[in-house]
N, C-alpha and C positions, 0 to 999 in steps of 0.2 A: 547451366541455370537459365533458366527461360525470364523474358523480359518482364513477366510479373512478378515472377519469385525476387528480382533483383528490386522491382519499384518499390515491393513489400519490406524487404532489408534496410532501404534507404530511407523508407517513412517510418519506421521501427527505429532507426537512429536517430531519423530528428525528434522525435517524439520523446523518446529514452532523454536523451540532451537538453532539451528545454525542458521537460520535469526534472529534470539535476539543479537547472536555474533556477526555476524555482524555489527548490530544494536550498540548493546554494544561499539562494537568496537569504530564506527563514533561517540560516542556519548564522549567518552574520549576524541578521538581525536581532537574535533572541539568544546568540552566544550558545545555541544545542547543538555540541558539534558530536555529542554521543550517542552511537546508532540507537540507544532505546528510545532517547529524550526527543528526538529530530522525527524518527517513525512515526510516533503519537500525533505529532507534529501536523506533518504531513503526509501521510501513509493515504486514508480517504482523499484528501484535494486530489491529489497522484493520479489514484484510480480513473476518479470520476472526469478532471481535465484533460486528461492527457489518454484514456482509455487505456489505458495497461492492465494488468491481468497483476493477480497477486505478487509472483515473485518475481517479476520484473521491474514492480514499485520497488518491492524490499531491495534486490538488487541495485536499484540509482539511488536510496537513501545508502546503502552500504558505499558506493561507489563518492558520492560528496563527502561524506563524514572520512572515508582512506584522502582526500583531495588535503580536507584541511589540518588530518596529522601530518600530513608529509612539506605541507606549506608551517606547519608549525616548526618541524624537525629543520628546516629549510631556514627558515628566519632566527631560531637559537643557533643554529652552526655557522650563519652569516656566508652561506654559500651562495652568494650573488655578482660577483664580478666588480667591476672598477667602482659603479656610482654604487656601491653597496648599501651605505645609508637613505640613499633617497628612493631607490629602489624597495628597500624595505619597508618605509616609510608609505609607502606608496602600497605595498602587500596588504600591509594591515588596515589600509584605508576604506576597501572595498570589497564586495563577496567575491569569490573565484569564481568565474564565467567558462562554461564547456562548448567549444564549438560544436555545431548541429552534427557533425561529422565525426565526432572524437569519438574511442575504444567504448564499446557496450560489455559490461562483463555479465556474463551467464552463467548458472551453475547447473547440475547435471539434469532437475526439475523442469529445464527450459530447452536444455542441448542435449538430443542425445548420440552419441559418436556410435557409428559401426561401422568395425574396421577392415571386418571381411567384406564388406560388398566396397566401401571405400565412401560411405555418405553421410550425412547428418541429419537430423532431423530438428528442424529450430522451432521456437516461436516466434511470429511476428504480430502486427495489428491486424492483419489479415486471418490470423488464423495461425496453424501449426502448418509446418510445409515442411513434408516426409523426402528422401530419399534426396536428398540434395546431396551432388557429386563433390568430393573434394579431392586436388591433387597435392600430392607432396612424393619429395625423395624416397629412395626407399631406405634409406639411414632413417630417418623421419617416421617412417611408416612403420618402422622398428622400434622406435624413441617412444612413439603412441601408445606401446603397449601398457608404459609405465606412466601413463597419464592420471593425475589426480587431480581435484577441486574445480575451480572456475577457468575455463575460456572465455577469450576476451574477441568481440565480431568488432574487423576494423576495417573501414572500405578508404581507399589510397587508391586519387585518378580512377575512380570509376571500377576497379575492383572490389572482390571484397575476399578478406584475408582472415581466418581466426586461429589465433595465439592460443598454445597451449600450455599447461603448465606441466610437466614432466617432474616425477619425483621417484630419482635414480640414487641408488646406493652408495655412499662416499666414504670409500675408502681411508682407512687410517693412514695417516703420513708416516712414512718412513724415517729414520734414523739418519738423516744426509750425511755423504762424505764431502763435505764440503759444500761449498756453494758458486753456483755461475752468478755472475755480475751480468746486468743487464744495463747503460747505459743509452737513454731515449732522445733523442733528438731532433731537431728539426732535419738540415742539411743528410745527418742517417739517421734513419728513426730509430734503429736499434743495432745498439755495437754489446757482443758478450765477448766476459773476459776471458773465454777460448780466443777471442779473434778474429770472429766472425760480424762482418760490417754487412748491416743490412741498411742498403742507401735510397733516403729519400727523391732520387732526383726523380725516377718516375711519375710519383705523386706528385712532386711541385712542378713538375712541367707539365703534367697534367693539368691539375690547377691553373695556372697564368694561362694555358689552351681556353679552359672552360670560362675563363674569367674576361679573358679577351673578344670571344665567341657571344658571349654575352649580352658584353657592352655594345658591342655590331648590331645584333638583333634587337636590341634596346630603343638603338636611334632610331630605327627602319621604323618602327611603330605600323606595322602592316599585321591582317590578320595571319598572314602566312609566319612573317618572323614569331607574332603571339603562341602560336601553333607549336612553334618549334622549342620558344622558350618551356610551353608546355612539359613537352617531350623531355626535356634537358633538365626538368627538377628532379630536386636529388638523386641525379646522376652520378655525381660528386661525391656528396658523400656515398653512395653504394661503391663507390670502387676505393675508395676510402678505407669505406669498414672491410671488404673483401682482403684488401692487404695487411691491415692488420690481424683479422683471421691468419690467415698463411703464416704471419711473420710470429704471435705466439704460439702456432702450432708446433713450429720448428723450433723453439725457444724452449717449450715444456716438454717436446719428444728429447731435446738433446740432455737437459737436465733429467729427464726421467731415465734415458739408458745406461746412462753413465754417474747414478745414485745420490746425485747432487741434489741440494736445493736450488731458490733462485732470488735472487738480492735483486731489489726495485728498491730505486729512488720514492721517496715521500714528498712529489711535487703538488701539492693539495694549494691551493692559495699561489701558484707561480705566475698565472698573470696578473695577478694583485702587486706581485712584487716585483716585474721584470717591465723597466721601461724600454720599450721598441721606438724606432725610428718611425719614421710617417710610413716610411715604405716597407718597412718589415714588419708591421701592426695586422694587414691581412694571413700572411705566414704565420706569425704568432699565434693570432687566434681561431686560425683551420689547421691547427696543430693537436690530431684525438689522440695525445698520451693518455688521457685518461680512460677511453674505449679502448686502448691499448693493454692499459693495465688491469684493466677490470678483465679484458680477455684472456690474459694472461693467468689473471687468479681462479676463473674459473673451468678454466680448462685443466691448470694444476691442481684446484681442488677435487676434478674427477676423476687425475689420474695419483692421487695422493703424493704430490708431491709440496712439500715444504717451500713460503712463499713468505719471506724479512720484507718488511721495508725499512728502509734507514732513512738519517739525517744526507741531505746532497749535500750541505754546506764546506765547500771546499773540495771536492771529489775532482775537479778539473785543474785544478791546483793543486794536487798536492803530488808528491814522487810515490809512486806503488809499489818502488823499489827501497828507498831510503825513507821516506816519509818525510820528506823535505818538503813544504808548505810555502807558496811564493806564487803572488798573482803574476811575476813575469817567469815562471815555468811554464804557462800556458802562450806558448809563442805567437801564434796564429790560432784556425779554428781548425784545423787538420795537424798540428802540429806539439809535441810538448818535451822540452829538454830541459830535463831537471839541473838548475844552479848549483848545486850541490856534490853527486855524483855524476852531472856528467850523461845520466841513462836518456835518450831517444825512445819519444815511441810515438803511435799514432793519439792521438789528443783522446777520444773517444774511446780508444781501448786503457787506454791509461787508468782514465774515470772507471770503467767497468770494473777492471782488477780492483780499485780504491772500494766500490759497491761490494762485490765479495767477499774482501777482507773484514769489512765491518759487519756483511751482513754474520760472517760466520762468528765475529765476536759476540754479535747481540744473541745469535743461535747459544753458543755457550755459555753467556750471563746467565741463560733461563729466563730473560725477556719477553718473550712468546712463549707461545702452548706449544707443547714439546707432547711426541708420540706418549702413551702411554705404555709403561711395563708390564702393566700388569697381564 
């Protein structure tokens, strides 16, 4: 991409973005958060301010109006974390604001992909700009083929990246024999009730590295250390989500060979409810169970396999053997010796077997969507 194609991109964003503000704005103002009511609205000012071309207006009025369903579905389900009331409070106060930079979605009128030569054709302020190269894997390049509706242009550090959406066939769930337990944690992120402990120390040594690295660079206040700290954003999390990739890939191939389903915890609201020490508050909350899980469900959804969540409550306490229930069966944090009978096992696999057994009772209440017979 040549340095104008790229200046065209970047003044295309900003422009896209503060007509959203706008947009945003009117749409606080006068309560039209519905694309017809909101288009009328503002559809001309769009054009005429901001120089946009037709469906690139339509598209940043679609784009605010998806902003404030999702901020509505957001504030009924009270998914905001500790200060959740004033946080909220706070949502509803003001219009939603889009950095100059944030995701541009196009639809096929604006973007068009071709996949033999490997290029795009966009529109910008400048103009339409043909034959623009794009790389990707060649799993990716494969995935393309089943490409449908809008892409989304996102520039990160001076690139620019666009998102596609892929719409692949999904498989009916199969009829599990059973189900693996997955327990997720900090210390192992992931232990199955096969036995298999998959251990975070990597990641949190990594971590306390990146954290420490930091802070050095921090103090220096030079433009070399800025330079660097540069470099170093979301670093972290990339190796982050890399390993949780791997970790539910391995998860859903072992349940998918061997006809299982897969029992997950339903930890939705756990740092609401889990008081940390001062010094375990940053581990707590660089803790992606929930990238985890989402990973995990969508990788099992496209290889049809069956995916419980259950109740945690008591899964680390209780015997997986006897069913013995006792906060001091949990001895240590690697350790659990049931009061009762007497059984030893690892703390985390213990939990996991607990996850399986209920995921497969909830499996046969008929609590979930079960394969179809017909």
């Amino acid at each position: 991409m040549s340095a104008h194609d790229a200046d065209a991109l970047a003044a295309t964003l900003r422009a896209c973005n503060r007509a959203a503000n706008l947009a945003s704005e009117m749409a606080f103002r006068t309560g039209k958060v519905r694309r017809n009511a909101l288009q009328a609205a503002v559809y001309h000012r769009l054009k005429a301010d901001f120089d946009l071309g037709a469906q690139p207006a339509v598209r940043v009025v679609k784009k605010v109006c998806d902003a404030y369903a999702t901020l509505k579905a957001n504030l009924k389900a009270g998914n905001y974390g500790p200060a959740g009331s004033k946080r909220r409070a706070g949502a509803e106060s003001k219009p939603i604001v889009f950095r100059e930079d944030a995701a541009q979605p196009y639809d096929d009128r604006i973007l068009t992909w071709n996949l033999d030569q490997g290029t795009v054709s966009i529109w910008t302020l400048a103009g339409r700009i043909k034959h623009v190269p794009f790389a990707c894997s060649p799993e990716a390049s494969k995935l393309l083929q089943q490409r449908r509706g809008e892409s989304d242009l996102v520039m990160r550090d001076g690139m620019f990246f666009l998102i596609a959406t892929i719409d692949l066939p999904e498989p009916a769930p199969y009829e599990p024999q059973g189900f693996l337990g997955v327990d997720l944690g900090i210390v192992n992120i992931a232990t199955t009730s096969d036995g298999q402990i998959m251990s975070g120390r990597r990641v949190n040594r990594y971590r306390r590295r990146m954290t420490r690295l930091r802070a050095k660079l921090q103090k220096k206040c030079t433009k070399s250390a800025k330079r660097a700290l540069k470099r170093m954003r979301r670093r972290e999390s990339r190796y982050a989500t890399q390993r949780n990739h791997i970790i539910a890939k391995k998860i859903v191939h072992t349940a998918e060979r061997t006809s299982r389903g897969i029992g997950l915890e339903d930890l939705s609201g756990i740092r609401q409810r889990v008081t940390a020490r001062k010094d375990q508050r940053s581990r707590l909350h660089s803790w992606a169970f929930a990238q985890l899980g989402s990973f995990v469900g969508y990788k099992a959804q496209r290889a049809g396999v069956p995916v419980v969540h259950v109740d945690p409550r008591n899964t680390s306490r209780q015997c997986s053997e006897c069913w013995h229930t006792h906060r001091s069966n949990r001895v240590s944090q690697a350790r659990f010796v049931c009061r009762s009978c007497g059984a030893v096992l690892h703390a985390d696999h213990n939990g996991s077997r607990n996850i399986a057994h209920r995921a497969d009772a909830v499996w046969q209440r008929g609590a979930v969507n079960r394969p179809s017979t017909a």
